[in-house]
C-alpha positions as CSV (number, residue, x, y, z in Angstrom):
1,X,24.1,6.4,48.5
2,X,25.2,9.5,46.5
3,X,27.2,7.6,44.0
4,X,24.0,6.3,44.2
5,X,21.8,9.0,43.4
6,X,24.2,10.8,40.9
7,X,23.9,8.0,38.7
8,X,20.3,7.9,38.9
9,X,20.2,11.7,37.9
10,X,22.7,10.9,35.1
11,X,20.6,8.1,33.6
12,X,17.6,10.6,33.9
13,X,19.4,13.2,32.3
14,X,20.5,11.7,29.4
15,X,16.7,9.6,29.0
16,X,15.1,13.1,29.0
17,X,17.9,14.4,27.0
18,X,17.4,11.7,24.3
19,X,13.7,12.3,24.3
20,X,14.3,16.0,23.7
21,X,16.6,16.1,20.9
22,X,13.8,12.7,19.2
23,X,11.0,15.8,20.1
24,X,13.1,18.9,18.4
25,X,14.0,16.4,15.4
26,X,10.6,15.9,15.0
27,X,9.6,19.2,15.3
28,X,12.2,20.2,12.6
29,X,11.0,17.6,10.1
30,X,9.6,19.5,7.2
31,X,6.0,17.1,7.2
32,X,5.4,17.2,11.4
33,X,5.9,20.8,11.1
34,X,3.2,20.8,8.0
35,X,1.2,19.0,9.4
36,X,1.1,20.6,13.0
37,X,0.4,23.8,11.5
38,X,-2.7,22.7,9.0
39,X,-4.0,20.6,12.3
40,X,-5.0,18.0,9.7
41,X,-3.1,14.6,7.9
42,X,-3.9,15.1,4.2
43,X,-4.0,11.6,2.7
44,X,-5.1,10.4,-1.1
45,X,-6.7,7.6,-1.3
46,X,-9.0,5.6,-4.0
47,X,-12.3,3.6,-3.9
48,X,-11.3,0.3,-3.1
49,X,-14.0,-0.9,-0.8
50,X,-13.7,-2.4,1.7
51,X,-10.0,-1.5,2.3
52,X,-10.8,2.1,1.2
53,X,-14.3,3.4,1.2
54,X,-15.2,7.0,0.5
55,X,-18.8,8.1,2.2
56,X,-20.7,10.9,0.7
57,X,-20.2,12.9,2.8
58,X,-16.1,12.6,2.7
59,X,-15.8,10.3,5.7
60,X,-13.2,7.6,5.2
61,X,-13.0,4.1,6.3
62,X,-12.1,0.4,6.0
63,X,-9.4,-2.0,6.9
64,X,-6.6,0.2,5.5
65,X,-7.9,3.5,6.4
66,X,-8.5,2.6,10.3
67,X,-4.8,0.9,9.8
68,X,-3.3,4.5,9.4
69,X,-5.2,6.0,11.8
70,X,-4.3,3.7,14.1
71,X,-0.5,4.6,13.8
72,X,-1.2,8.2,13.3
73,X,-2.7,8.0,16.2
74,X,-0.1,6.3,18.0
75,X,2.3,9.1,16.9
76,X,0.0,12.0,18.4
77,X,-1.3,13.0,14.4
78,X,-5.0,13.9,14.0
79,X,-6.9,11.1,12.0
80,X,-6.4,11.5,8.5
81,X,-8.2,14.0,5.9
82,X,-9.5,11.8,2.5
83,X,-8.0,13.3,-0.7
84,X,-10.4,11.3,-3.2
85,X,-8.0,11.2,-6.4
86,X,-7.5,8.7,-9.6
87,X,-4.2,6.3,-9.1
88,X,-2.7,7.4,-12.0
89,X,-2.6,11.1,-10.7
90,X,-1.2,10.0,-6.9
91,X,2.6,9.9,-7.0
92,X,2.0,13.9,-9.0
93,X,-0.1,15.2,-6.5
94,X,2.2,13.6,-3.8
95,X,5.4,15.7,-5.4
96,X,3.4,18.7,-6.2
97,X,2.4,19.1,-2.8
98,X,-1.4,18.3,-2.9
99,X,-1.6,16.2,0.3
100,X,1.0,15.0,2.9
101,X,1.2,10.7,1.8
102,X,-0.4,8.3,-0.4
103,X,-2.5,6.2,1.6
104,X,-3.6,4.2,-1.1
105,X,-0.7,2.8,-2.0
106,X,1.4,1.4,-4.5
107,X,3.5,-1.2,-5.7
108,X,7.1,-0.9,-4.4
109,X,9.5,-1.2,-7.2
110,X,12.7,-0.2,-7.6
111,X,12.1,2.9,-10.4
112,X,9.1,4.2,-7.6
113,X,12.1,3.9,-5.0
114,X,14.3,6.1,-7.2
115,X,11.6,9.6,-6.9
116,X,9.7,8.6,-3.5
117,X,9.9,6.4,0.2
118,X,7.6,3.7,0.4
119,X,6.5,2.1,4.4
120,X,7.0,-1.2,5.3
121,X,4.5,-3.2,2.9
122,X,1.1,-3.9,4.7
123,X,0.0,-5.7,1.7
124,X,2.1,-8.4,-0.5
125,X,0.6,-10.9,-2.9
126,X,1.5,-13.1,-5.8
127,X,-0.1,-11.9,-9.2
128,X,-3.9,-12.3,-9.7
129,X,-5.6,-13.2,-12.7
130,X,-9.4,-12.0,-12.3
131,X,-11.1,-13.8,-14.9
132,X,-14.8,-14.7,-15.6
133,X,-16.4,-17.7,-14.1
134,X,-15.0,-21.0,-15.6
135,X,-11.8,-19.5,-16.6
136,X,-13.1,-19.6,-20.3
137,X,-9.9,-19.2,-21.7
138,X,-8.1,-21.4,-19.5
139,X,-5.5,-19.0,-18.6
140,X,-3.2,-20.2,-15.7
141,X,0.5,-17.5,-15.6
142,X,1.3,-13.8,-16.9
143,X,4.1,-15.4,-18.6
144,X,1.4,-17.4,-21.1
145,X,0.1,-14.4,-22.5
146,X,3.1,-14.0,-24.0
147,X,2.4,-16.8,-26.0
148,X,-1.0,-16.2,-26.5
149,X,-1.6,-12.2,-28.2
150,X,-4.7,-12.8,-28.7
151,X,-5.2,-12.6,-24.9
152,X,-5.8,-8.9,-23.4
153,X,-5.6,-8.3,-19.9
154,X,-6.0,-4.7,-18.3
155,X,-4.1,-3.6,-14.9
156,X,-3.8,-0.3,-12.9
157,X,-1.4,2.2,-14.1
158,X,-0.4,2.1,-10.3
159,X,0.6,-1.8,-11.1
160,X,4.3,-1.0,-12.3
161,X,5.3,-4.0,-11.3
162,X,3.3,-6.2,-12.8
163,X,3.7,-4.2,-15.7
164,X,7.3,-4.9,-15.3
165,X,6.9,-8.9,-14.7
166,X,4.6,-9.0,-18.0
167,X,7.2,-7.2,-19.7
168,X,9.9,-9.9,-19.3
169,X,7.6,-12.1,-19.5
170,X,7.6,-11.0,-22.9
171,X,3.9,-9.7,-23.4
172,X,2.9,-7.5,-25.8
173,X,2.2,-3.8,-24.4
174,X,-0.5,-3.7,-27.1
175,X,-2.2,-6.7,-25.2
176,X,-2.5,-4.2,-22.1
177,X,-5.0,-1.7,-21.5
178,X,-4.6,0.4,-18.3
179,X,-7.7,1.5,-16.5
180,X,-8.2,4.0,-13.7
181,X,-9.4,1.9,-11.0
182,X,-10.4,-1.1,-9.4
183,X,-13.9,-1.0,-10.9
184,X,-13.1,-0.2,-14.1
185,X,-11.2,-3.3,-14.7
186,X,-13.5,-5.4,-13.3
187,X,-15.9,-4.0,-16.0
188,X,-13.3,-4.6,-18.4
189,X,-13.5,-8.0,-17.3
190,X,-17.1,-9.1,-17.0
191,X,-18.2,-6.7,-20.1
192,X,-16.4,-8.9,-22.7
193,X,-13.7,-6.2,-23.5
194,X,-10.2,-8.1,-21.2
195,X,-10.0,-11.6,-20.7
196,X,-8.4,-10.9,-17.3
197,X,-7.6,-8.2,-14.8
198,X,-4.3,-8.6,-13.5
199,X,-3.1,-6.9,-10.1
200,X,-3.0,-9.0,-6.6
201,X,-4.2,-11.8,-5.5
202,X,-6.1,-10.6,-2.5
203,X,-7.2,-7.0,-4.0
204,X,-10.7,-8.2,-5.4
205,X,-12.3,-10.1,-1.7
206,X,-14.7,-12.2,-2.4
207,X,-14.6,-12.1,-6.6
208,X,-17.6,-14.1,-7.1
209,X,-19.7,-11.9,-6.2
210,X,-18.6,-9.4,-8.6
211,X,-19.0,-12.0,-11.3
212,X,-15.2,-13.2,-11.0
213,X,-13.1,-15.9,-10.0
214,X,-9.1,-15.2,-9.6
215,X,-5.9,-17.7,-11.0
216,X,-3.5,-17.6,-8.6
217,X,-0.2,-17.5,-10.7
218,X,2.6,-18.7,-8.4
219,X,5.3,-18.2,-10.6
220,X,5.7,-14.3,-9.7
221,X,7.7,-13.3,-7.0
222,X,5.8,-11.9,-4.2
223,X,5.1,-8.1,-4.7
224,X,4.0,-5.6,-1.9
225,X,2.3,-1.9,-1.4
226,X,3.5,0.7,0.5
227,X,2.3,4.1,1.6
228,X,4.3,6.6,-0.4
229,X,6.3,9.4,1.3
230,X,8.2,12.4,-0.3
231,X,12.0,12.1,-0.2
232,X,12.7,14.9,2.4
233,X,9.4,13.5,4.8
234,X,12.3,10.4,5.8
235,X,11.8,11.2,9.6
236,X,7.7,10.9,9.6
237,X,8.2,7.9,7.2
238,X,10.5,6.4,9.5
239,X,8.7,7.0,12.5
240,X,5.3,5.5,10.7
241,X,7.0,2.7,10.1
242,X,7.8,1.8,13.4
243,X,4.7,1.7,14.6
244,X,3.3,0.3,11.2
245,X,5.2,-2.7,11.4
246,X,4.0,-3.3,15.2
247,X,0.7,-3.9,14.1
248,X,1.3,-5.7,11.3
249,X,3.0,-8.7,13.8
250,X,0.5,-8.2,16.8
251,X,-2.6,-9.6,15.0
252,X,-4.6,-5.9,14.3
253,X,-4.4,-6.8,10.9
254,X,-6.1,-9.7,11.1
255,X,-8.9,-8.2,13.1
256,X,-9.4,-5.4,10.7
257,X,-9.8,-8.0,7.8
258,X,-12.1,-9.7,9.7
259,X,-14.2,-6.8,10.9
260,X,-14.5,-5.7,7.4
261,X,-15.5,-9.4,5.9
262,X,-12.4,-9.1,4.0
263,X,-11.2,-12.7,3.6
264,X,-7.4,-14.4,3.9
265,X,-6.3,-12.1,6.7
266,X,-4.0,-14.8,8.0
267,X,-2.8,-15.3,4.8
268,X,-2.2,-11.8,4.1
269,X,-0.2,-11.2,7.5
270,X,1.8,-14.5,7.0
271,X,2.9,-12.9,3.8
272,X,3.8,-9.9,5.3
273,X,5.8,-10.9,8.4
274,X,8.9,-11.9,6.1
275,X,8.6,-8.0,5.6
276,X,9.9,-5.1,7.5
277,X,10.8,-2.5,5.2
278,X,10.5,-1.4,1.7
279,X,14.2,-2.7,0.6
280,X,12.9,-6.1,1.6
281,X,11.4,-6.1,-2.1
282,X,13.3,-3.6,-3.9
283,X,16.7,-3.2,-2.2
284,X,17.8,-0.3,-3.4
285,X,14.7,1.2,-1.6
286,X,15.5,3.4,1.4
């Protein structure tokens, strides 16, 4: 009985020592620390209803925004603080210190790998071409615009790798106009000025009803957004991931997508469960 009992006290020892040196690691990590002190999550994100919608006010929601809360909740963080900002000024801001992560996202790629951490992608898709009804120019693949220059398309400066894919694909950079956001291109688009927006496949729901209809091009490798981390925030990335991925797999993520109307939520997570961290895509990601 007291070999008994000694073990028991040595299990519990070492559980509560374990748990104790997980706390103080935490406690070290330069973005918990940051965090903790400013008693608010700074987070940029963009206007990309309905994953992303920005009240007037400043009140944040939609299916990705009540994703993140959901883990920073899980990992005892307040609910996230909306830093409103353009996609092509994120990954600055992020390394100048102007929030704590970028919740919007972006496109993990190898050269985004080699400056920042990215999550576990909680959205992958094939390349999208958003294109008026009709497809009037019959477009069907990225790589035929190389053999088309009279084709323009416009993408996010965010979209790197699609940018990259175009690129060997051997399109001309002077067929590409870069736009600030989702909106914009889809003006591009419908105003006569790009024959097609290209980004992916499931980032415009329900295109039709912003004058649209999207080519799938199933030639492109599947690509995938993370949230993007400093270098040195590795221990907060790593424990957001942990709990990212859980609720990627458990269905939340369908039942966000549906309780925003936001269609192909199965498809989406099917996607996404070949997926469990950034070097998944990119493997020379961390």
């Amino acid at each position: 009985m007291r070999a008994t009992t000694k073990l028991s006290l040595l299990v519990l020892l070492v559980t509560l020592t374990g748990y104790s040196l997980a706390t103080s690691a935490q406690d070290d990590a330069p973005l918990f620390a940051s965090i903790r002190k400013a008693g608010q999550v700074k987070v940029a994100l963009a206007s990309l209803p309905p994953y992303m919608i920005i009240s007037p006010n400043g009140e944040a929601m939609g299916a990705s925004v009540d994703l993140q809360n959901m883990v920073l909740k899980v990992m005892g963080q307040p609910s996230l603080t909306p830093v409103l900002m353009g996609w092509d000024a994120m990954s600055s801001g992020l390394l100048a210190y102007q929030f704590d992560y970028v919740g919007a996202g972006a496109n993990i790629s190898e050269a985004g790998c080699k400056v920042t951490l990215f999550s576990a992608p909680y959205y992958a898709a094939q390349a999208g071409l958003f294109v008026l009804p009709g497809n009037p120019k019959r477009l069907t693949s990225v790589a035929e615009l190389a053999r088309r220059p009279d084709i323009k398309i416009t993408m996010l400066p965010s979209a790197s790798t699609y940018q990259g894919y175009a690129a060997k694909q051997g399109v001309n950079p002077n067929q590409i106009m870069l736009v600030p956001d989702v909106q914009a291109g889809i003006a591009m688009v419908t105003g006569g000025r790009a024959d097609a927006f290209v980004l992916g496949q499931f980032t415009i729901p329900d295109p039709e009803k912003k004058g649209l209809e999207v080519v799938v091009d199933h030639d492109t490798p599947v690509y995938g957004s993370g949230l993007v981390f400093r270098k040195e925030d590795k221990a907060f990335r790593d424990e957001f991931n942990k709990h990212l991925v859980v609720l990627l797999r458990n269905g939340t993520l369908q039942k966000l997508y549906e309780k925003y109307g936001i269609p192909n939520g199965e498809a989406q997570a099917q996607l996404l469960a070949k997926f469990s961290k950034a070097s998944d895509l990119a493997p020379s990601c961390e």
